[in-house]
N, C-alpha and C positions, 0 to 999 in steps of 0.2 A: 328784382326786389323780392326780398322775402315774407311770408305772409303770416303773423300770428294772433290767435284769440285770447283775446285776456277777461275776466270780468272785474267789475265796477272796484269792486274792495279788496282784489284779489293783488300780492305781492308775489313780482315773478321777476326772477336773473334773467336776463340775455346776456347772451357774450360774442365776440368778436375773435376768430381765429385767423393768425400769420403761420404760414408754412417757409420754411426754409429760412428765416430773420428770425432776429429779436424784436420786441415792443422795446422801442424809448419813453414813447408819451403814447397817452389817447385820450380822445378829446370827445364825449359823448354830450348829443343833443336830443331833445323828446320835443316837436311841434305839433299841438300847440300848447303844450305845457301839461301837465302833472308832475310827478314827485321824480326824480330820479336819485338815486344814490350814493355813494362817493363810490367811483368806481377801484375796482382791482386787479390790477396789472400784474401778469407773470411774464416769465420768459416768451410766452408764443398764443399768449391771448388774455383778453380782456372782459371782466364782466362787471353788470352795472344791475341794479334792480331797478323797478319801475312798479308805481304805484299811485293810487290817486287819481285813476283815470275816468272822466264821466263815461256813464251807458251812453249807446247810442255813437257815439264818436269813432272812427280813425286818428290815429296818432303815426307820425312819421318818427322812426328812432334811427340815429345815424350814429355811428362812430367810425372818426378818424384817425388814422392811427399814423405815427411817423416812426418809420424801424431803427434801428442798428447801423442800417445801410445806409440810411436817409433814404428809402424810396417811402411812398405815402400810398396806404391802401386806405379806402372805407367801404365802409361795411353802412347798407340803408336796407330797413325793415316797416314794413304797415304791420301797426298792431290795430284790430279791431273790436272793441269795447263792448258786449253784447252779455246781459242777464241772465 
C-alpha cells in the first residue's frame, strides 16, 4: 500500500498506472468518503482528484482497473489528512 499526505482543503490527482495493457474501465473508490472526481482514463493510466478530506483522518483510495486483456489490476493508497 502506498502512503500519501494530503491537507484538509487541499485538491490533489492520484493516478493509477498499467504497464504492458490498455485501460478499458476504472473504477475508483475513497473510504470513508470525501469528494472525488470524474475520473480520466488514457491508454496505460488513470487519474482521479480527491478533495474534501477532514484533518485528522486516513482515507483508503483504491482503483480498479479492468484492461484490454481482461486481466484486473488495483491500485490501494492510505492518504493521510494532517494540517
Amino acid at each position: 500500500m502506498t502512503l500519501f499526505s494530503q491537507r484538509p482543503a487541499e485538491k490533489r490527482n492520484y493516478r493509477q498506472i498499467v504497464t504492458g495493457d490498455t485501460i478499458s474501465s476504472a473504477a475508483w473508490t475513497l473510504t470513508p468518503g470525501g469528494t472525488l472526481g470524474t475520473p480520466v482514463n488514457e491508454s496505460t493510466q488513470s487519474t482521479v482528484s480527491v478533495s474534501a478530506l477532514l484533518d485528522g483522518r486516513d482515507y483508503i483510495l483504491t482503483c480498479h482497473i479492468i484492461a484490454a486483456s481482461l486481466q484486473e489490476f488495483e491500485g490501494v493508497a492510505k492518504i493521510e489528512v494532517r494540517s
